[in-house]
VMD Tcl script that builds the backbone (N, CA, C; Angstrom):
set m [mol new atoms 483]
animate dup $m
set s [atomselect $m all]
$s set {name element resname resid chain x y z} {
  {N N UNK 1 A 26.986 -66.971 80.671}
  {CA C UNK 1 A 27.583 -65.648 80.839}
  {C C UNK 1 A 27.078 -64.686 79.766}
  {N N UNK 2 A 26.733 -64.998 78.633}
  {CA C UNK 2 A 26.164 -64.649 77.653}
  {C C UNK 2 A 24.992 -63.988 77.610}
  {N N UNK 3 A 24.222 -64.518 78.313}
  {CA C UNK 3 A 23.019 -64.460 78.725}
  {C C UNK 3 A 22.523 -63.849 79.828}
  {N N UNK 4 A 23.631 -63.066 80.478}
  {CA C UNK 4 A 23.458 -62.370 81.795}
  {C C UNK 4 A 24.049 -61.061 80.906}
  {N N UNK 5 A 25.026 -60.844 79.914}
  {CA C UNK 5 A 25.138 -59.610 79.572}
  {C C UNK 5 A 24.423 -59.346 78.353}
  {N N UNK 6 A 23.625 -60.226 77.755}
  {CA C UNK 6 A 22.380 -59.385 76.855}
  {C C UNK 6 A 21.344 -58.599 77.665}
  {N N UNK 7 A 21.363 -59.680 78.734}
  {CA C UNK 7 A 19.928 -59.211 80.077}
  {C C UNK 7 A 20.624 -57.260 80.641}
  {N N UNK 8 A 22.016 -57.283 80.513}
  {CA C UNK 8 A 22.499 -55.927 81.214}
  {C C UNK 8 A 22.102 -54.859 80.047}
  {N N UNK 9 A 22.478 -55.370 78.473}
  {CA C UNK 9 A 22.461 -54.955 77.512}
  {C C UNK 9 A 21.008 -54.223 77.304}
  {N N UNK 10 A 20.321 -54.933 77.540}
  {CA C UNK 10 A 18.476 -54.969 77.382}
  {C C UNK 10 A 18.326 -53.624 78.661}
  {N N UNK 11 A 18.729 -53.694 79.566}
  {CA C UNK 11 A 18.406 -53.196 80.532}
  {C C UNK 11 A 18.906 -51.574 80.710}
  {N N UNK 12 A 20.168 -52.076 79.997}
  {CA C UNK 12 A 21.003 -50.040 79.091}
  {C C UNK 12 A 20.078 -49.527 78.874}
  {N N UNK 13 A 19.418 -50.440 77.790}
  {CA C UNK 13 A 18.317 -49.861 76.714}
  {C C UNK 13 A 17.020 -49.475 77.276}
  {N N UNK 14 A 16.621 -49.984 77.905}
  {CA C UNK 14 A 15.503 -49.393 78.827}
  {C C UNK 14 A 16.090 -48.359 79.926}
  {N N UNK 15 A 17.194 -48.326 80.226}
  {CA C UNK 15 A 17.007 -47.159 80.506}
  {C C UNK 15 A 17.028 -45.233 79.616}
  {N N UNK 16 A 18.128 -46.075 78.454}
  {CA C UNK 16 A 18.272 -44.973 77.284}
  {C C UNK 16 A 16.806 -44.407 76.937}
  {N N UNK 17 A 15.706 -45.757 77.105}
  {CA C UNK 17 A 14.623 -45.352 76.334}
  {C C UNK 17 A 14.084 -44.939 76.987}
  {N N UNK 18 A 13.416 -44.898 78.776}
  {CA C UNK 18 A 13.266 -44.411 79.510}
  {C C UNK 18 A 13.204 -42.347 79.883}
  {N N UNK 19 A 14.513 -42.535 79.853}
  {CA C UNK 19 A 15.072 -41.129 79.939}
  {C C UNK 19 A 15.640 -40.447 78.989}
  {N N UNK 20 A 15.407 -41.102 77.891}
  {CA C UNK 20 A 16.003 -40.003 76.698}
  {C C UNK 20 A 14.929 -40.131 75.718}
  {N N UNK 21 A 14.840 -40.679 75.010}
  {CA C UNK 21 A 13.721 -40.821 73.866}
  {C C UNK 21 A 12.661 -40.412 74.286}
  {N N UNK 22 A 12.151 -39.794 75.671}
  {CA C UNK 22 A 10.881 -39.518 75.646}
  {C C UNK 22 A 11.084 -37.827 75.510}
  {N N UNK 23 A 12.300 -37.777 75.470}
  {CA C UNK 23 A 12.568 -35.686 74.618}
  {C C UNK 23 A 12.081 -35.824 73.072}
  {N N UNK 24 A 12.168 -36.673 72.662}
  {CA C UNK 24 A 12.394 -36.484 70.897}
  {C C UNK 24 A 11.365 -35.961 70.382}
  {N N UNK 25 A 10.321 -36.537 71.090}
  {CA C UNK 25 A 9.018 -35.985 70.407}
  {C C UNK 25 A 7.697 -36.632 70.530}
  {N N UNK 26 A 6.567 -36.607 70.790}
  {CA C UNK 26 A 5.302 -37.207 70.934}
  {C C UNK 26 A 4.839 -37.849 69.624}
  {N N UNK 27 A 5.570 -37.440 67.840}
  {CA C UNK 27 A 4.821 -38.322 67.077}
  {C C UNK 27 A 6.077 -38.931 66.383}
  {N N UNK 28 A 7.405 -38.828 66.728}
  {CA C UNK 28 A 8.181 -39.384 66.617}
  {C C UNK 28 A 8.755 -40.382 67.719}
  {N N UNK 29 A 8.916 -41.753 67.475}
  {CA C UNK 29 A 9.491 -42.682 68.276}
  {C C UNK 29 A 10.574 -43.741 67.903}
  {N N UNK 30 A 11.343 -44.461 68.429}
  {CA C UNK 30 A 12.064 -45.581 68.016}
  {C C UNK 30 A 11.786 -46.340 69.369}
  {N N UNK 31 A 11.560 -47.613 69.111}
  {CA C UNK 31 A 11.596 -48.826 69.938}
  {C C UNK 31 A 12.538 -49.657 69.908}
  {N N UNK 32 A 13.903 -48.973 70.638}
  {CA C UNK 32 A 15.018 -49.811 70.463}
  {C C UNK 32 A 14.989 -51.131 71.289}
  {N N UNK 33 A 13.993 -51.507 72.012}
  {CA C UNK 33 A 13.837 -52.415 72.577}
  {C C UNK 33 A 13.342 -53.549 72.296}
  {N N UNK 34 A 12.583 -53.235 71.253}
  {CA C UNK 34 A 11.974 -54.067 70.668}
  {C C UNK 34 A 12.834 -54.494 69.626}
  {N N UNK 35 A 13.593 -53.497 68.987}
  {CA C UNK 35 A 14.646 -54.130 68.093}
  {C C UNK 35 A 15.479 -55.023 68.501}
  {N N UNK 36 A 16.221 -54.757 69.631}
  {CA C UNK 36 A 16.518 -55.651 70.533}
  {C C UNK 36 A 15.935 -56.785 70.894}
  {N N UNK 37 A 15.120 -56.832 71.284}
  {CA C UNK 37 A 14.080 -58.430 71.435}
  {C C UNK 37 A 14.198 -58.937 70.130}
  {N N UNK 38 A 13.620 -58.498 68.960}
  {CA C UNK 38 A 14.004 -59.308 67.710}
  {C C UNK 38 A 15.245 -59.623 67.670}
  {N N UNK 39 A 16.459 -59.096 67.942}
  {CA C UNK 39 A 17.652 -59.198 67.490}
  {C C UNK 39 A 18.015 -60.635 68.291}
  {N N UNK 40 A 17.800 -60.303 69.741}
  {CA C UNK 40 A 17.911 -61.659 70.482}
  {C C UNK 40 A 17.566 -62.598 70.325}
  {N N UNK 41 A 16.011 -62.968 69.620}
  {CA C UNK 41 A 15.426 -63.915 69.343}
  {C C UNK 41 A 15.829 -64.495 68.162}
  {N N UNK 42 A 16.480 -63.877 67.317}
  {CA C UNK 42 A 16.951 -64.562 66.434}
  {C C UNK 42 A 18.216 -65.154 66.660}
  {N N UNK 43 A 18.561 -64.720 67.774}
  {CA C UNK 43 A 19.909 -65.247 67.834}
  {C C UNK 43 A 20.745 -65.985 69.111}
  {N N UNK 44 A 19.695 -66.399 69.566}
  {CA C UNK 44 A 20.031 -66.654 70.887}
  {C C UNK 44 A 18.638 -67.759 71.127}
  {N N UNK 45 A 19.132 -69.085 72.119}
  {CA C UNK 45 A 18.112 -69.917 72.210}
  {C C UNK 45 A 16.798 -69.129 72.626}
  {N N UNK 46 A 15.439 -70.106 72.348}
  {CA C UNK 46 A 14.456 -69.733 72.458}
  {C C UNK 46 A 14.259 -69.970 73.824}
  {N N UNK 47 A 14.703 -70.341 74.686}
  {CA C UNK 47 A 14.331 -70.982 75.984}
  {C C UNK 47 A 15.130 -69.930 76.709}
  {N N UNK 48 A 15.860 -69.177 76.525}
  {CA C UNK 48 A 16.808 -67.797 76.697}
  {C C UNK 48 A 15.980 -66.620 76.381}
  {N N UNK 49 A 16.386 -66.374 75.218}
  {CA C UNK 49 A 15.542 -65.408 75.330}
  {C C UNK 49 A 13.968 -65.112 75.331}
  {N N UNK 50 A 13.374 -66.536 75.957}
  {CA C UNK 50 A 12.097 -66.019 76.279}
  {C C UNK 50 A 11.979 -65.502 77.754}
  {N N UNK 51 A 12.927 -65.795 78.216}
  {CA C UNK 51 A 13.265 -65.768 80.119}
  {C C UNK 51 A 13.733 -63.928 79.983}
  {N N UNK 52 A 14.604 -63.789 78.927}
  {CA C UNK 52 A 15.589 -62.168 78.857}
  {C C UNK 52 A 13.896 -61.316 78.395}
  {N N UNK 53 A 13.268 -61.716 77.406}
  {CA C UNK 53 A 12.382 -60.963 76.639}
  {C C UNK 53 A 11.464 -60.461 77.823}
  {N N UNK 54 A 10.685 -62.028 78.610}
  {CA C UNK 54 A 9.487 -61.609 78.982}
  {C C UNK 54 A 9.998 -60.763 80.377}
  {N N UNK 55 A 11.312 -60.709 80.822}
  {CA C UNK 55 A 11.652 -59.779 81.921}
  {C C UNK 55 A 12.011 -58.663 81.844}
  {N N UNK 56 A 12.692 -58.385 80.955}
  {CA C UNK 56 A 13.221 -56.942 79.935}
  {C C UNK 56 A 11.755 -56.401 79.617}
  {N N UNK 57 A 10.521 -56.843 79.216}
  {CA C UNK 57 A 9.673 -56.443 79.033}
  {C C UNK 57 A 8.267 -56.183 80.270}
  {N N UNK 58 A 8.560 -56.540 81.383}
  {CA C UNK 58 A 8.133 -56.223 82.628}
  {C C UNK 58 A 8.617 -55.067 83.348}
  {N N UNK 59 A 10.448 -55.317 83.252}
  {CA C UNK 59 A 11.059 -54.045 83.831}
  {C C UNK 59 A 10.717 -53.049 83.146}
  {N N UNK 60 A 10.638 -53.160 81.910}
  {CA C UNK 60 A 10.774 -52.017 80.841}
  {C C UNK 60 A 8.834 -51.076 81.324}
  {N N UNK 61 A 7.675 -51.839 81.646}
  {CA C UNK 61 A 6.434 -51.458 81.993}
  {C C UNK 61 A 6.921 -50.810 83.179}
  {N N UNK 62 A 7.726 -51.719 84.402}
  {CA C UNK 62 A 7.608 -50.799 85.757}
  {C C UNK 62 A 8.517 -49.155 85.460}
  {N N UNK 63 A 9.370 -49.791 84.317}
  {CA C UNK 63 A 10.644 -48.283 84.405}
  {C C UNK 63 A 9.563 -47.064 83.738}
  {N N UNK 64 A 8.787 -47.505 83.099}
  {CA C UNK 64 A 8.149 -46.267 82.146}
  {C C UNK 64 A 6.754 -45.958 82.151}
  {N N UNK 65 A 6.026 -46.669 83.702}
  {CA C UNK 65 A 4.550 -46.274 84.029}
  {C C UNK 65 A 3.458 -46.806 83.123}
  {N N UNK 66 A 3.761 -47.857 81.975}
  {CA C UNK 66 A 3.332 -48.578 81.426}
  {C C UNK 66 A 2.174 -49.336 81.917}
  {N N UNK 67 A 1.447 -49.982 81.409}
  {CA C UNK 67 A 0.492 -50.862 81.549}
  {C C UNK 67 A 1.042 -52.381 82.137}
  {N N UNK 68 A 1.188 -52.717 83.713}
  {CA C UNK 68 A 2.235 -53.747 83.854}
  {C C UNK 68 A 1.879 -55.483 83.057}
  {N N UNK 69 A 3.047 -55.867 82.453}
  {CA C UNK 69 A 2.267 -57.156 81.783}
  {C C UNK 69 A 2.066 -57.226 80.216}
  {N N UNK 70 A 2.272 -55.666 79.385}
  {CA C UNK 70 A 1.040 -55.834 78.539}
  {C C UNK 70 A 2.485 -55.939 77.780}
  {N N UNK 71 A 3.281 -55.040 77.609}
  {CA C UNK 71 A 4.878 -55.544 77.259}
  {C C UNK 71 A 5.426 -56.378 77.499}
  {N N UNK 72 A 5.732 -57.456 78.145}
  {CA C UNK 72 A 5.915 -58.653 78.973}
  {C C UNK 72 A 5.316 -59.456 77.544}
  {N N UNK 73 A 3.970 -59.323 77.624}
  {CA C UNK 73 A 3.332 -60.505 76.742}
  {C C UNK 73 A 3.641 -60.104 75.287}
  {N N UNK 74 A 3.786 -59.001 74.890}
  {CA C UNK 74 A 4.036 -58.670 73.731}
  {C C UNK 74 A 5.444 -58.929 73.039}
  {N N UNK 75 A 5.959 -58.699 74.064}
  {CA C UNK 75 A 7.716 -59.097 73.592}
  {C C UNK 75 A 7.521 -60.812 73.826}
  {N N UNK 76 A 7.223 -61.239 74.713}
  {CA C UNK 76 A 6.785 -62.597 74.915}
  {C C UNK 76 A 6.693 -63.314 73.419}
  {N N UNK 77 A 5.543 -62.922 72.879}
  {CA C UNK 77 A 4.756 -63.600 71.557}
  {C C UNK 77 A 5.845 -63.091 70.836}
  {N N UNK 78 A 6.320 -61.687 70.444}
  {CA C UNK 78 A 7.016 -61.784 69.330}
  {C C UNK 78 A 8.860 -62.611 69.777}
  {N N UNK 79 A 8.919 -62.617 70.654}
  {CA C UNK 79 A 10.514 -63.993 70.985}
  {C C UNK 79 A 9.610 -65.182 70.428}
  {N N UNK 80 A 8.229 -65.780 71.048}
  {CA C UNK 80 A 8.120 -67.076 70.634}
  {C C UNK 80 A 8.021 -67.062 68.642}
  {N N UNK 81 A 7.423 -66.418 68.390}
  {CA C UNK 81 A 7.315 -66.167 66.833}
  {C C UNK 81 A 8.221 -66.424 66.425}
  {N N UNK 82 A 9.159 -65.397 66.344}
  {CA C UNK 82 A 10.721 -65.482 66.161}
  {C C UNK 82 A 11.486 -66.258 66.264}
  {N N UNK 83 A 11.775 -66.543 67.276}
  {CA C UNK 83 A 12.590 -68.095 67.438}
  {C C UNK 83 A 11.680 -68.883 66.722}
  {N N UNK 84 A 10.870 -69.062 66.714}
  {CA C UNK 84 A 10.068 -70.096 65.835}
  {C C UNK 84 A 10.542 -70.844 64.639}
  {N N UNK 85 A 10.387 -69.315 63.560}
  {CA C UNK 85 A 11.000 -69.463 62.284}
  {C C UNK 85 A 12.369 -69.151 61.908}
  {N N UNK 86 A 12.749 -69.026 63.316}
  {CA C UNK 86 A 14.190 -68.198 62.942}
  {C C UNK 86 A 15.305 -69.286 61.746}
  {N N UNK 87 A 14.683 -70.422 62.156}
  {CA C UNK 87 A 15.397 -71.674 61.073}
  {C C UNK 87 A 15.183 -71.942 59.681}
  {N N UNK 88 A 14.330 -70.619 59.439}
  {CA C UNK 88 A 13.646 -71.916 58.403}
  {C C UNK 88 A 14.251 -69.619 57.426}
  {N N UNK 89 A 14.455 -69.186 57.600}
  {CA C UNK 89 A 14.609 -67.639 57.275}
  {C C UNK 89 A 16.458 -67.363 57.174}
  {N N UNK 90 A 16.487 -66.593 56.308}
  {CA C UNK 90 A 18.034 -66.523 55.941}
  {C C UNK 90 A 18.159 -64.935 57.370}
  {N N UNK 91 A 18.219 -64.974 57.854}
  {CA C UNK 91 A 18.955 -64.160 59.121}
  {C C UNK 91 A 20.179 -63.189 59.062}
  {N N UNK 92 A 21.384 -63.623 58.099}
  {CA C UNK 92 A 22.296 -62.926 58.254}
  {C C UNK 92 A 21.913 -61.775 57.139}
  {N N UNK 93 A 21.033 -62.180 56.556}
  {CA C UNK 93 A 20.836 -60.597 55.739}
  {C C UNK 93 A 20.148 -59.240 55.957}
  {N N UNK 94 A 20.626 -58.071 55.652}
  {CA C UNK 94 A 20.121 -56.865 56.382}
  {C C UNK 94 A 18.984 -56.993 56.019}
  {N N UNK 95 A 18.322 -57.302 54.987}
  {CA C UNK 95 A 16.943 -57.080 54.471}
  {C C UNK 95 A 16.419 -57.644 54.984}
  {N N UNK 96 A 16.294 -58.709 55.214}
  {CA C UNK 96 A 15.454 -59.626 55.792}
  {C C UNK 96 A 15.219 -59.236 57.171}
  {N N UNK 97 A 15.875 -59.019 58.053}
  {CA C UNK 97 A 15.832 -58.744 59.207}
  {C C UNK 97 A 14.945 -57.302 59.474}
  {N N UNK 98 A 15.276 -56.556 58.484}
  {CA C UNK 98 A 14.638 -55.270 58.595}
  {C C UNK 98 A 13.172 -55.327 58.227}
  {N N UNK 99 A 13.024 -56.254 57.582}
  {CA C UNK 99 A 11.726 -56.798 56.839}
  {C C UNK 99 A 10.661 -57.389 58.264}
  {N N UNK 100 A 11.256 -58.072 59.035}
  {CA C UNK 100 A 11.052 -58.460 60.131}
  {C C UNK 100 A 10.987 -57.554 61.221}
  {N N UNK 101 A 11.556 -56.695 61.245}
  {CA C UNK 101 A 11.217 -55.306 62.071}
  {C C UNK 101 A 10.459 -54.743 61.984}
  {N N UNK 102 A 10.639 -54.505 60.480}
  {CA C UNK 102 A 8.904 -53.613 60.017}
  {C C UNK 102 A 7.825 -54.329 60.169}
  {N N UNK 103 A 7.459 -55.607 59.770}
  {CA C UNK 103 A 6.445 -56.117 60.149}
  {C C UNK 103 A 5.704 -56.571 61.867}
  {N N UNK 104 A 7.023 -56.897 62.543}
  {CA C UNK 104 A 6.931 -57.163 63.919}
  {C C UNK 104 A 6.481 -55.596 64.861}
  {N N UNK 105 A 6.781 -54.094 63.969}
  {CA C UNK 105 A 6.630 -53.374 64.964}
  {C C UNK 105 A 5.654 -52.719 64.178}
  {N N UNK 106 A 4.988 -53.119 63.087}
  {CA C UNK 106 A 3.343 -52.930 62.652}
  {C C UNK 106 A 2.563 -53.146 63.593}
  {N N UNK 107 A 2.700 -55.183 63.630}
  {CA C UNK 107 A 1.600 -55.290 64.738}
  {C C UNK 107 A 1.684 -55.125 66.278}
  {N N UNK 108 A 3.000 -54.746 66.666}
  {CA C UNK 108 A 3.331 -54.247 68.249}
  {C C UNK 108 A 3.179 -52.903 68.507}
  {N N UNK 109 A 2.768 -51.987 67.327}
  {CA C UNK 109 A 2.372 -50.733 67.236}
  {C C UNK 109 A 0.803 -50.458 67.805}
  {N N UNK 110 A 0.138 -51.473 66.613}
  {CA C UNK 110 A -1.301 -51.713 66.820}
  {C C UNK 110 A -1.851 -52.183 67.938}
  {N N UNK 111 A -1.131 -53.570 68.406}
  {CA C UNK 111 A -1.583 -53.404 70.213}
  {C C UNK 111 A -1.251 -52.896 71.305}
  {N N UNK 112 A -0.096 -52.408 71.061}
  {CA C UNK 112 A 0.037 -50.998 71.876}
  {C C UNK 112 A -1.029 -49.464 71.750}
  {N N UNK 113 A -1.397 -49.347 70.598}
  {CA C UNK 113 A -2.144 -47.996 70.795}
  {C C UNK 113 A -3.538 -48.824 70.961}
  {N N UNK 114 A -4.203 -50.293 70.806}
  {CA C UNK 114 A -5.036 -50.365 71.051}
  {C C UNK 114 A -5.115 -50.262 72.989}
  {N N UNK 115 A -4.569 -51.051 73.349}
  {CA C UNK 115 A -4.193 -50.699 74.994}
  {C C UNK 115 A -4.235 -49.749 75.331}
  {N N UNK 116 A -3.449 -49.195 74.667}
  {CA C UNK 116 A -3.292 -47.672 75.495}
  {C C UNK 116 A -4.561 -46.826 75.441}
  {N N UNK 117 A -4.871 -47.197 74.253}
  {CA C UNK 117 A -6.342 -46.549 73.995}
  {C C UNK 117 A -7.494 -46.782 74.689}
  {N N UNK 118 A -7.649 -48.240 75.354}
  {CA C UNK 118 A -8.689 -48.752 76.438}
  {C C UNK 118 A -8.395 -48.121 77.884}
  {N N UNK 119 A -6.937 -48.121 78.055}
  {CA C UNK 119 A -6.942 -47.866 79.246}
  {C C UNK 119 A -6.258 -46.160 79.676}
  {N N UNK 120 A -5.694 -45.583 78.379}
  {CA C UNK 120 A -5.315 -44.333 79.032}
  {C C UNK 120 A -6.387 -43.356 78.053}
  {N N UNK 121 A -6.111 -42.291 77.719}
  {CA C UNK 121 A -7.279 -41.352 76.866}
  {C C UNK 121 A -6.539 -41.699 75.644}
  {N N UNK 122 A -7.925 -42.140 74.535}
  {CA C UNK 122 A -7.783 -42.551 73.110}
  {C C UNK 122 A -7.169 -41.360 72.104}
  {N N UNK 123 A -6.039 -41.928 71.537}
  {CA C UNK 123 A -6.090 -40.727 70.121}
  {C C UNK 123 A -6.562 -41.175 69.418}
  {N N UNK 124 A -6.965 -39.894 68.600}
  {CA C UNK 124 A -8.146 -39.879 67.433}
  {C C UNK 124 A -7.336 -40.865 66.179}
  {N N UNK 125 A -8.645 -41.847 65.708}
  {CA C UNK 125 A -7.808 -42.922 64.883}
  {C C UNK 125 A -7.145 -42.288 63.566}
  {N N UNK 126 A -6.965 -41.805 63.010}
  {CA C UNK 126 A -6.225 -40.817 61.914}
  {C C UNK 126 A -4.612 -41.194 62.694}
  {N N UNK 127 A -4.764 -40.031 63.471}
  {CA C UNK 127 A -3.381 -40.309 64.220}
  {C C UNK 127 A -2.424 -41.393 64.820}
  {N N UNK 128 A -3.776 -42.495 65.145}
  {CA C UNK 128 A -3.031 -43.580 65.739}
  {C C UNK 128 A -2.709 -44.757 64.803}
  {N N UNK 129 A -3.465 -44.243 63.639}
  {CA C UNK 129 A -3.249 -45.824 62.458}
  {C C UNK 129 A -2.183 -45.189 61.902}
  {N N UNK 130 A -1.836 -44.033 61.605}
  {CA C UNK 130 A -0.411 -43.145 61.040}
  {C C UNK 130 A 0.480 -43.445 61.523}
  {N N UNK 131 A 0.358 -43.471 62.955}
  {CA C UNK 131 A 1.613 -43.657 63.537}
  {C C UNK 131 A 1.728 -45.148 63.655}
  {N N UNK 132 A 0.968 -46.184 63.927}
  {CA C UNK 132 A 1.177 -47.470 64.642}
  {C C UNK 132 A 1.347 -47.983 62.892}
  {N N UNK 133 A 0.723 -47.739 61.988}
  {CA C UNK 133 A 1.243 -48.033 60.710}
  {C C UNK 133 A 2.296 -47.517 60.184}
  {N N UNK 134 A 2.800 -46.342 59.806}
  {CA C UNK 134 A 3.562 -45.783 59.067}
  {C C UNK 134 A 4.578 -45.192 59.837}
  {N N UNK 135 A 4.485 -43.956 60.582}
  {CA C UNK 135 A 5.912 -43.523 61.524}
  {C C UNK 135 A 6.695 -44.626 62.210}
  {N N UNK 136 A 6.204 -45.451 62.925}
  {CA C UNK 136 A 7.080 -46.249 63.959}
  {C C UNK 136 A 8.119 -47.267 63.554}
  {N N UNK 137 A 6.914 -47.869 62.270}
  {CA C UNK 137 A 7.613 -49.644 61.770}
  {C C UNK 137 A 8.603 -48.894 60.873}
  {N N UNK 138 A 8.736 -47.364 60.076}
  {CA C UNK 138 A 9.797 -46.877 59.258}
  {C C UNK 138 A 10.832 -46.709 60.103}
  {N N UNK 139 A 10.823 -46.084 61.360}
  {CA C UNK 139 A 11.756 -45.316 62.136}
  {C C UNK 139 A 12.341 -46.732 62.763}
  {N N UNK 140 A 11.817 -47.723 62.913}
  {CA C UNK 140 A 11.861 -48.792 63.927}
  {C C UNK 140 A 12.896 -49.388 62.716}
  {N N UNK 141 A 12.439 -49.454 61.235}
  {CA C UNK 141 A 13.268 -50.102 60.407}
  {C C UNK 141 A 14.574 -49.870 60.298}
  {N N UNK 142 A 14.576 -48.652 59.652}
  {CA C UNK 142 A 15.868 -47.802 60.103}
  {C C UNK 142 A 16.656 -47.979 60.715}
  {N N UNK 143 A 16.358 -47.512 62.049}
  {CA C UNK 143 A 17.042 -47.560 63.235}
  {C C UNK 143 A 17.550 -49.182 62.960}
  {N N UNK 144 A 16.770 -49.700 62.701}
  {CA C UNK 144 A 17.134 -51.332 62.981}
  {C C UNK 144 A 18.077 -51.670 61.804}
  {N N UNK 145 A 17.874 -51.387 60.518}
  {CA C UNK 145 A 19.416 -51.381 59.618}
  {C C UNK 145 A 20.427 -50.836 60.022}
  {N N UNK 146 A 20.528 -49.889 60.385}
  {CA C UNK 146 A 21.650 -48.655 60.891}
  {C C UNK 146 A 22.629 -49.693 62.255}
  {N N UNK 147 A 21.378 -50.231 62.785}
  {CA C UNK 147 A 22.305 -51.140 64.402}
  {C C UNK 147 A 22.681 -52.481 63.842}
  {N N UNK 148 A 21.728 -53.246 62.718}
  {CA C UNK 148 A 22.519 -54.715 62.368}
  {C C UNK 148 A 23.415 -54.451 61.605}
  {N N UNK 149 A 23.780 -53.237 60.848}
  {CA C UNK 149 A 25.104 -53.471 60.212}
  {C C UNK 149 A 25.865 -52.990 61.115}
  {N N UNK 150 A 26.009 -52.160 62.303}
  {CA C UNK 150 A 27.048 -52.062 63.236}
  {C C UNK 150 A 27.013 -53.162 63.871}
  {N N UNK 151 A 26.330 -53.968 64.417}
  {CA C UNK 151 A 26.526 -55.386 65.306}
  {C C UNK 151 A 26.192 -56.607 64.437}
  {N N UNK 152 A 26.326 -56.703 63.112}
  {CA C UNK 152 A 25.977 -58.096 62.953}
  {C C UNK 152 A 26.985 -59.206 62.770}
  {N N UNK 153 A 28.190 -58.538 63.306}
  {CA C UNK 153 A 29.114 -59.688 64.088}
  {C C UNK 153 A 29.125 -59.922 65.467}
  {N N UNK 154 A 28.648 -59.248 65.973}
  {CA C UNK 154 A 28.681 -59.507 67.347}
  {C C UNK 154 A 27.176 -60.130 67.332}
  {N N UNK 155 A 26.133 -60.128 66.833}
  {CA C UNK 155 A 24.857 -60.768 67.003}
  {C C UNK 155 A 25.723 -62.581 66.046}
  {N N UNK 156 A 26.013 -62.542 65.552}
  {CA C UNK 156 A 26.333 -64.184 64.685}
  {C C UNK 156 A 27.568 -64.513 65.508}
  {N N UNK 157 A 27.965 -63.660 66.806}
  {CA C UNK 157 A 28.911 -64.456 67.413}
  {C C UNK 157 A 27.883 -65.053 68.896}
  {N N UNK 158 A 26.807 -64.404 68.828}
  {CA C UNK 158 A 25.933 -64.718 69.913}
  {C C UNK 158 A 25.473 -66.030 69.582}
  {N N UNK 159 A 24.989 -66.397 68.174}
  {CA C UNK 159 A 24.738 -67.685 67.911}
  {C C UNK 159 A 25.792 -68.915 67.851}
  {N N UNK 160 A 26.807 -68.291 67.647}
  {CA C UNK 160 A 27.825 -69.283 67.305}
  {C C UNK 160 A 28.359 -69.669 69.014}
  {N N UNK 161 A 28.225 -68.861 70.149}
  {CA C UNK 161 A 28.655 -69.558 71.664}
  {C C UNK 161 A 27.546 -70.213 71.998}
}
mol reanalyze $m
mol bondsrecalc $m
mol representation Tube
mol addrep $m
């Protein structure tokens, strides 16, 4: 049951991100979805949320004209990562987790603008190492402290059912 309302949860969020976040701005972004996928993966079996990730991340390509697949695999690798080490990493702390955000949406930055860059019209690299380095993984951090201290009882009650 658990596991059918993270999947609804995931699916809010793609639509929030869908239809709202694309007002904010072209060099400003948050990937609450991806925060989300980390959040799940740490906290929820790996055999779960690789089923929630790699589908949340398919719908999320068909909802937003995306590249179909290329999100899918990306949220994919970073659930298997994640769950990976999620044992061996202290988890309940904000830092750490945020630490893990920033780094996870460095390199999900980078193969996203590399993609996008093969297959839709390239921005000029100045702009795209700025942003896939520096704007996203800050805003992504953020955002991502700001939501684990509002839910990080309800995420350590996800592990504990």
């Amino acid at each position: 049951m658990k596991n059918i309302f993270v999947f609804i949860v995931g699916l809010i969020i793609i639509v929030l991100e869908t239809f709202f976040t694309n007002y904010i701005g072209a060099y400003f972004s948050v990937n609450i979805l991806l925060i989300f996928v980390i959040f799940i993966s740490l906290y929820i079996d790996r055999s779960y949320s690789l089923i929630i990730t790699g589908i949340l991340g398919l719908i999320g390509d068909l909802a937003t004209g995306g590249i179909i697949g290329v999100t899918s695999i990306l949220f994919l690798g970073t659930s298997y990562f994640l769950s990976s080490i999620e044992k061996s990493i202290f988890k309940d702390n904000k830092l750490i987790v945020s630490l893990l955000v920033f780094v996870v949406s460095i390199v999900y930055s980078i193969l996203d603008v590399v993609t996008a860059s093969i297959f839709f019209m390239p921005t000029p690299i100045l702009v795209g190492l700025l942003k896939s380095v520096v704007v996203i993984p800050i805003s992504n951090t953020v955002v991502a402290y700001v939501l684990y201290t509002i839910f990080s009882d309800k995420l350590i009650k996800l592990r504990v059912e």
